[in-house]
N, CA, C and O atoms as a Tripos MOL2 file, in Angstrom:
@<TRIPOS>MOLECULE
protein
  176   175    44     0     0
PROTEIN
NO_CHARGES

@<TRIPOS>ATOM
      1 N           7.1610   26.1260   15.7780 N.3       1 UNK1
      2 CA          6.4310   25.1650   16.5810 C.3       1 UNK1
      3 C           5.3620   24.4550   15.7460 C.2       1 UNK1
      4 O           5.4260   23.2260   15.7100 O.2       1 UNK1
      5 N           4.3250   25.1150   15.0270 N.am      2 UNK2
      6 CA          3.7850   24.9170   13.9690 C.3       2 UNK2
      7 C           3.9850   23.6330   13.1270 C.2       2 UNK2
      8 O           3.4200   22.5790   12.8360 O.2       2 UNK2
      9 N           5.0290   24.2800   12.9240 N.am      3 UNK3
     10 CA          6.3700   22.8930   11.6450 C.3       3 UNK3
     11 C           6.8480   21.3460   12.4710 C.2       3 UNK3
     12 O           6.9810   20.1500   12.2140 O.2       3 UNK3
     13 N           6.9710   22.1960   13.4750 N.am      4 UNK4
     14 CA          7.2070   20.3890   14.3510 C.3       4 UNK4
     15 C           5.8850   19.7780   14.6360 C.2       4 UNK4
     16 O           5.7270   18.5620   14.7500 O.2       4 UNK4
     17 N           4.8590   20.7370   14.7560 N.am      5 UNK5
     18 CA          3.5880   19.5560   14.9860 C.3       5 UNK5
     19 C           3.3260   18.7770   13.8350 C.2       5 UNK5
     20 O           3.1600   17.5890   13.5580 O.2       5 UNK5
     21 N           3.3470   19.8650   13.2690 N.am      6 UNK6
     22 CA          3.1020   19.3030   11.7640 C.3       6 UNK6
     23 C           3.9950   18.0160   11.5010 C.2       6 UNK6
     24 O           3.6010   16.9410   11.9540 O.2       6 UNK6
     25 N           4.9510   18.0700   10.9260 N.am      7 UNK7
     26 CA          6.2180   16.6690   10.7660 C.3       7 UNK7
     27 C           5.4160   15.6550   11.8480 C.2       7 UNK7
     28 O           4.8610   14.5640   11.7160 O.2       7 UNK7
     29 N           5.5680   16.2790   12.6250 N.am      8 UNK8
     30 CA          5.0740   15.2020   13.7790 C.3       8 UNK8
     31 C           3.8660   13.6710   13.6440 C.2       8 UNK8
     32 O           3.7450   12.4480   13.7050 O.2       8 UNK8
     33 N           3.0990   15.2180   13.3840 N.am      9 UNK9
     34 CA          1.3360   14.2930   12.4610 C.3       9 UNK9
     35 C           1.7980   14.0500   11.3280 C.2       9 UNK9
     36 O           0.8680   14.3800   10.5910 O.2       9 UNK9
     37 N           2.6450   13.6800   10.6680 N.am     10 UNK10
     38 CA          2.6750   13.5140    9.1120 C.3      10 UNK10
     39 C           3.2820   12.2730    9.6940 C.2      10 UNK10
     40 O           2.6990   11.2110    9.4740 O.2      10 UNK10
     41 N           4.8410   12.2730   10.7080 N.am     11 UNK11
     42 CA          5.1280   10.6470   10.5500 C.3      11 UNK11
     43 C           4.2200    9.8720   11.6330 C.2      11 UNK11
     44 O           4.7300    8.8050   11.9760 O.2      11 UNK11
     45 N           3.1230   10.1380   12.1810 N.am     12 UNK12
     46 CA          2.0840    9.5160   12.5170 C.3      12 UNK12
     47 C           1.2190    8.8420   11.9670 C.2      12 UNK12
     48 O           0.6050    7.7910   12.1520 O.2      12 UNK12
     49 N           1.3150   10.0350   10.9070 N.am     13 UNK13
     50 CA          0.1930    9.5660    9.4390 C.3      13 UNK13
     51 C           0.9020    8.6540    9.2530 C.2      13 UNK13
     52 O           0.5370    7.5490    9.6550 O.2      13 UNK13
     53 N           1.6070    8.7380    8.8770 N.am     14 UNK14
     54 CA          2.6210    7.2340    7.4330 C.3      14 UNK14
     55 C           2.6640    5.9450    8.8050 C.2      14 UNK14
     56 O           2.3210    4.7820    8.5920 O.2      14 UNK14
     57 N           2.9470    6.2370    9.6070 N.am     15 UNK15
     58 CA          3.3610    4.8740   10.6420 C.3      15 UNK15
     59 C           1.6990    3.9480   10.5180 C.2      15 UNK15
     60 O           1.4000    2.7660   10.3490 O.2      15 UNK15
     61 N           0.9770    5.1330   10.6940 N.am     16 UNK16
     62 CA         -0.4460    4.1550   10.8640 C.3      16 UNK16
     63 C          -1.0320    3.3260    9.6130 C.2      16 UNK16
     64 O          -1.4470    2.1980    9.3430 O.2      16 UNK16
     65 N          -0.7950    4.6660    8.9790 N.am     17 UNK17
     66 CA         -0.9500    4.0080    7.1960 C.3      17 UNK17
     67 C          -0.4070    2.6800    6.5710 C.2      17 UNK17
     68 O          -0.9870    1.9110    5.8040 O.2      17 UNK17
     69 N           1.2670    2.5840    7.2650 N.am     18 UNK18
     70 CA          2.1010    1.8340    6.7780 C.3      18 UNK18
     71 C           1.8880    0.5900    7.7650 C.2      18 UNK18
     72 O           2.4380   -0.4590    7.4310 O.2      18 UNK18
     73 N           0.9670    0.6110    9.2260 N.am     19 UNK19
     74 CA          0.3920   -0.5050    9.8590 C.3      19 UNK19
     75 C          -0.9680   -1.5230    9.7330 C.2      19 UNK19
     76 O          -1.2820   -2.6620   10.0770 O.2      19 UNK19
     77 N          -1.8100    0.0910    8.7310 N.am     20 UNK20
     78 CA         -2.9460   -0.6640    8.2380 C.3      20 UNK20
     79 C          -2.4910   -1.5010    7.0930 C.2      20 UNK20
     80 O          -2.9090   -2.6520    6.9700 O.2      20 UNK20
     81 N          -1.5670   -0.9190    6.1640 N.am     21 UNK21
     82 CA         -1.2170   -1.7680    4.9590 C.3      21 UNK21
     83 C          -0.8550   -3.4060    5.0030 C.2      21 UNK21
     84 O          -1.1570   -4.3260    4.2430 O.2      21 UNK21
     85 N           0.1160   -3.3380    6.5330 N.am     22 UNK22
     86 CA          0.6530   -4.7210    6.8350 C.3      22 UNK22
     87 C          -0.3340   -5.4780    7.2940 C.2      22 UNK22
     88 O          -0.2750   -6.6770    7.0220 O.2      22 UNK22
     89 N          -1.3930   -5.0110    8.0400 N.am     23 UNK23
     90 CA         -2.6250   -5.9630    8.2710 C.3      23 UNK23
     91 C          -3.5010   -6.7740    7.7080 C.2      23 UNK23
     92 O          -4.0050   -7.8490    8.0350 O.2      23 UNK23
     93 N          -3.6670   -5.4700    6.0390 N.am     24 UNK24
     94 CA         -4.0040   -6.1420    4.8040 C.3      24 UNK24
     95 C          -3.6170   -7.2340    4.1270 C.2      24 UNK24
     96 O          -4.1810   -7.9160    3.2710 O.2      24 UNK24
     97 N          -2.1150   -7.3170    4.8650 N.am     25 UNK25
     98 CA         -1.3360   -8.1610    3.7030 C.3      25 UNK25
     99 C          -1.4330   -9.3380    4.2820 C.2      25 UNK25
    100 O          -1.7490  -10.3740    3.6970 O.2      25 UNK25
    101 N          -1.1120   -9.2110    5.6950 N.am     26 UNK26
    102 CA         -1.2310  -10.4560    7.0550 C.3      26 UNK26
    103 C          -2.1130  -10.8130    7.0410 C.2      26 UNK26
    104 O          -2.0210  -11.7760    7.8030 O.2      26 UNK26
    105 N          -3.6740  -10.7510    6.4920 N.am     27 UNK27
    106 CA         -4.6920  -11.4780    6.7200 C.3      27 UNK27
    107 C          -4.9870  -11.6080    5.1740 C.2      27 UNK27
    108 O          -6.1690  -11.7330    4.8550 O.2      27 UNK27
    109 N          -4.0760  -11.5920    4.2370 N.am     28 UNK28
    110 CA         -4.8760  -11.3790    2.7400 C.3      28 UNK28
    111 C          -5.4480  -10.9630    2.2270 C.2      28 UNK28
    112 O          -5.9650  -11.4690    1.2310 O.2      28 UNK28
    113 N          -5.6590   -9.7930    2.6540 N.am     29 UNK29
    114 CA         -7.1540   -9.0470    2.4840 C.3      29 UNK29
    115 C          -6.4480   -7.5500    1.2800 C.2      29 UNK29
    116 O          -6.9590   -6.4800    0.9510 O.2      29 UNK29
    117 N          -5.3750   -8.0650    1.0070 N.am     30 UNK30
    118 CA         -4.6220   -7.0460   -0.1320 C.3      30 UNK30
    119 C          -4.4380   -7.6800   -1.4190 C.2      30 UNK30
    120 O          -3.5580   -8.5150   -1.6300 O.2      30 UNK30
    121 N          -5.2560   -7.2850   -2.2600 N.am     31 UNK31
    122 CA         -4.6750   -8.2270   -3.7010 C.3      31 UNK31
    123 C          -4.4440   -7.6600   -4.4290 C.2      31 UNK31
    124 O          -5.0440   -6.6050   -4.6310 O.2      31 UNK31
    125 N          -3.2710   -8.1680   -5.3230 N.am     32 UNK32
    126 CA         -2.4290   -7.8530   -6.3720 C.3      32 UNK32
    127 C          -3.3290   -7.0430   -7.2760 C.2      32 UNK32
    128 O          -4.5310   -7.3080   -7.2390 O.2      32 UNK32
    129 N          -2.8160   -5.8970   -8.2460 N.am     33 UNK33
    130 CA         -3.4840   -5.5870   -9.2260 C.3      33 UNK33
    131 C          -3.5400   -6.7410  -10.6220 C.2      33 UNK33
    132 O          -2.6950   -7.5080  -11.0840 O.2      33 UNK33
    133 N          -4.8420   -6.4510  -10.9680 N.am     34 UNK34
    134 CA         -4.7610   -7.6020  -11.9650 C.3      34 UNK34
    135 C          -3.8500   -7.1830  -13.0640 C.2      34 UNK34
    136 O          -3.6520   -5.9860  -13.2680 O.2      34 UNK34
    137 N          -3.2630   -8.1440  -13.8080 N.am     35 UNK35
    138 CA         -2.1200   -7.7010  -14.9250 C.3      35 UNK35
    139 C          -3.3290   -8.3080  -15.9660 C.2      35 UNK35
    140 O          -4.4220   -8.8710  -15.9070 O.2      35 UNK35
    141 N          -2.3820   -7.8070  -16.9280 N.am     36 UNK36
    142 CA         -2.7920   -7.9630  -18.5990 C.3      36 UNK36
    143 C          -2.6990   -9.0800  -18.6770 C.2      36 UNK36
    144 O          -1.9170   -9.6040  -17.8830 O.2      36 UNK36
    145 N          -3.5440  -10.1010  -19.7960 N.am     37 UNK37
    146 CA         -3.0810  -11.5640  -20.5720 C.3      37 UNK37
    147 C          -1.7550  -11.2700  -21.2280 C.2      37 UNK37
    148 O          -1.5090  -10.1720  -21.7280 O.2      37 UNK37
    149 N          -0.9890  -12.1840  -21.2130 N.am     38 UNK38
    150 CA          0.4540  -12.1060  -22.3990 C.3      38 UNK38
    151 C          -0.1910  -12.3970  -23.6260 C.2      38 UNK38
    152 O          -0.4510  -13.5990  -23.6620 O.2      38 UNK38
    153 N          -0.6560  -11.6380  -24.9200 N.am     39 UNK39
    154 CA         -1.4490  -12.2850  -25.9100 C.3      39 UNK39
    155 C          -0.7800  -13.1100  -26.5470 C.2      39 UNK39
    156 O          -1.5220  -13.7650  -27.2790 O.2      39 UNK39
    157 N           0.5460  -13.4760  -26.6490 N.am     40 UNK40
    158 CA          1.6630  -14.1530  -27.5480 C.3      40 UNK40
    159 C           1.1030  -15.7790  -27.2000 C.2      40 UNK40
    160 O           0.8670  -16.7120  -27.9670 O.2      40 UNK40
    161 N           0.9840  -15.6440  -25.3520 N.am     41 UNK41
    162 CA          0.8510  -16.7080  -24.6250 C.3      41 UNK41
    163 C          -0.5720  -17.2930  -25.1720 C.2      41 UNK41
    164 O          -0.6710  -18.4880  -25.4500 O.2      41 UNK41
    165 N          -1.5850  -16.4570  -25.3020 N.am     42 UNK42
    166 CA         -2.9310  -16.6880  -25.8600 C.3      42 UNK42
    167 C          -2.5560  -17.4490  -27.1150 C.2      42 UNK42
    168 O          -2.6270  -18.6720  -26.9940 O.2      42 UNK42
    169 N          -2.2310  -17.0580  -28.1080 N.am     43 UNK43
    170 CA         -1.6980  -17.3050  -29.5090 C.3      43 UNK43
    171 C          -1.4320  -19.4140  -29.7640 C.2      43 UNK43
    172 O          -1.7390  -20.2930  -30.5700 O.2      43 UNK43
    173 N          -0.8890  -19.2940  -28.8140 N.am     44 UNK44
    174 CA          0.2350  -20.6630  -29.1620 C.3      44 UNK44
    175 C          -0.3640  -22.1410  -27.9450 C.2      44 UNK44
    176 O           0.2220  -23.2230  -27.9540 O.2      44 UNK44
@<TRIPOS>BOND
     1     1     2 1
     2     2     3 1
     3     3     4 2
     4     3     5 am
     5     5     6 1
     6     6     7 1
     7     7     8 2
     8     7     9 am
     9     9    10 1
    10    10    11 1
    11    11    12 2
    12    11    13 am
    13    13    14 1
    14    14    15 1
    15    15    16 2
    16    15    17 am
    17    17    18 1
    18    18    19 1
    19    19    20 2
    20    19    21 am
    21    21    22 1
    22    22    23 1
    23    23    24 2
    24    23    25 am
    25    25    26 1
    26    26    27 1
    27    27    28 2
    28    27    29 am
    29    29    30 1
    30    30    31 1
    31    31    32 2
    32    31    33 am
    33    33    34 1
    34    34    35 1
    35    35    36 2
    36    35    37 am
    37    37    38 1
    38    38    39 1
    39    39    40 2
    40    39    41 am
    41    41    42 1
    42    42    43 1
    43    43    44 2
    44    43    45 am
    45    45    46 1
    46    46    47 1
    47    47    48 2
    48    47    49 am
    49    49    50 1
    50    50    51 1
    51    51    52 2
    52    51    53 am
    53    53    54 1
    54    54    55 1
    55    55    56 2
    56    55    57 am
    57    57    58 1
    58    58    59 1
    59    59    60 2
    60    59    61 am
    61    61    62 1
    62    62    63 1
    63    63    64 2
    64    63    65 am
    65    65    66 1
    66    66    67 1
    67    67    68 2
    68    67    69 am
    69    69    70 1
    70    70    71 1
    71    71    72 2
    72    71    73 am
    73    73    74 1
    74    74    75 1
    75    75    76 2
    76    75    77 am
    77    77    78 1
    78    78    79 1
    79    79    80 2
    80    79    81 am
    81    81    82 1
    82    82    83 1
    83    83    84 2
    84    83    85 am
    85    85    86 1
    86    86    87 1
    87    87    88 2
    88    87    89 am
    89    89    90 1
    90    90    91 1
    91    91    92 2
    92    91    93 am
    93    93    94 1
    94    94    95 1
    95    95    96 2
    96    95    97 am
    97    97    98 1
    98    98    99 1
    99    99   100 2
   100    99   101 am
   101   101   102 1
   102   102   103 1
   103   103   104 2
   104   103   105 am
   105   105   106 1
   106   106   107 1
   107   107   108 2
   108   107   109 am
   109   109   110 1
   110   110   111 1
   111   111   112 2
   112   111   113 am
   113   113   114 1
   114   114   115 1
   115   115   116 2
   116   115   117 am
   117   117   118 1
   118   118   119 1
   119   119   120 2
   120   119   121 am
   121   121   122 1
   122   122   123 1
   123   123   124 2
   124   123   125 am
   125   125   126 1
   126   126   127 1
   127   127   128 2
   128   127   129 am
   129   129   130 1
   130   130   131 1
   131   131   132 2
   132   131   133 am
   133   133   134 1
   134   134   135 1
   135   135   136 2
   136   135   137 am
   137   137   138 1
   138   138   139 1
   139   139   140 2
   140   139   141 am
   141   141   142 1
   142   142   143 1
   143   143   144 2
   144   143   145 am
   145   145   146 1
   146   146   147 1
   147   147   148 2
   148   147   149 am
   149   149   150 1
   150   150   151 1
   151   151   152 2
   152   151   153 am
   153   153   154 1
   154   154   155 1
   155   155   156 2
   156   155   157 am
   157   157   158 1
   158   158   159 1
   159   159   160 2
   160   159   161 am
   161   161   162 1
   162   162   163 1
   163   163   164 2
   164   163   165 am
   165   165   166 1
   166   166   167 1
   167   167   168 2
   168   167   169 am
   169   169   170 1
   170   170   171 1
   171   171   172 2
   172   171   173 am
   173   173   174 1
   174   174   175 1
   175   175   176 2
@<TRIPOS>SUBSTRUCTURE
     1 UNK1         2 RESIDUE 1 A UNK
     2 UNK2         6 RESIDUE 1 A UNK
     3 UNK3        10 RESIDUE 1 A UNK
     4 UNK4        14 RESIDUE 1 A UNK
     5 UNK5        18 RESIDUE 1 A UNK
     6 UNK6        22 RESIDUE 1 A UNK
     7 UNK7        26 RESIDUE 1 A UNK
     8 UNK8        30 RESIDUE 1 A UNK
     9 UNK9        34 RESIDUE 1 A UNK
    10 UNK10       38 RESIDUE 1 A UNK
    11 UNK11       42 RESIDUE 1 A UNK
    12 UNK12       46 RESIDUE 1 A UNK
    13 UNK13       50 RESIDUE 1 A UNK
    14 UNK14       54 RESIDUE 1 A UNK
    15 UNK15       58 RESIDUE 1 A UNK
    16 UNK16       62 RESIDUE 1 A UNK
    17 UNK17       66 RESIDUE 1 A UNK
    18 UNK18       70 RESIDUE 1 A UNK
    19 UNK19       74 RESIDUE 1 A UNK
    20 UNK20       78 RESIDUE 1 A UNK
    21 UNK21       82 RESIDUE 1 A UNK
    22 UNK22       86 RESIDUE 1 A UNK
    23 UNK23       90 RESIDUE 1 A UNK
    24 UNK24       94 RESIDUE 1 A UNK
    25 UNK25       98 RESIDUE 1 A UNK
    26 UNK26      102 RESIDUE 1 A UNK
    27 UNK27      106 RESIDUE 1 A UNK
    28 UNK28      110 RESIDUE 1 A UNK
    29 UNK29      114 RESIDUE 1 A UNK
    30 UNK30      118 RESIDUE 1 A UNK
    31 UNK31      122 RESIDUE 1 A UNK
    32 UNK32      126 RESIDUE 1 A UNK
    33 UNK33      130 RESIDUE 1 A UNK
    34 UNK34      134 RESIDUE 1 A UNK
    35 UNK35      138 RESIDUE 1 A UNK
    36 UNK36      142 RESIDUE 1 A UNK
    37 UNK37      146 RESIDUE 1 A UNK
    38 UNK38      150 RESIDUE 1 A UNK
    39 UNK39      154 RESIDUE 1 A UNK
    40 UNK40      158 RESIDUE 1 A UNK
    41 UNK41      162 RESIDUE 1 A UNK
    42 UNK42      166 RESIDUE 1 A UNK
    43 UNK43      170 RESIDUE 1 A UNK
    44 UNK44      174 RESIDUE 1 A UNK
């Protein structure tokens, strides 16, 4: 019984998690990690 609550709250966890994430993205409020300069691109 234990084990099913558990699973239970875990795909609760991820559903909410995975609803705050989309909210971030829907209002922009999620930004990309910054990448590296291409230095080759610097170069020329």
């Amino acid at each position: 019984m234990v084990l099913a609550l558990s699973r239970r709250l875990m795909a609760e966890i991820i559903e909410f998690s995975k609803d705050g994430v989309d909210l971030l993205i829907e209002n922009g409020w999620l930004e990309r990690v910054q990448e590296t300069a291409n230095r080759q691109e610097l170069i020329h």
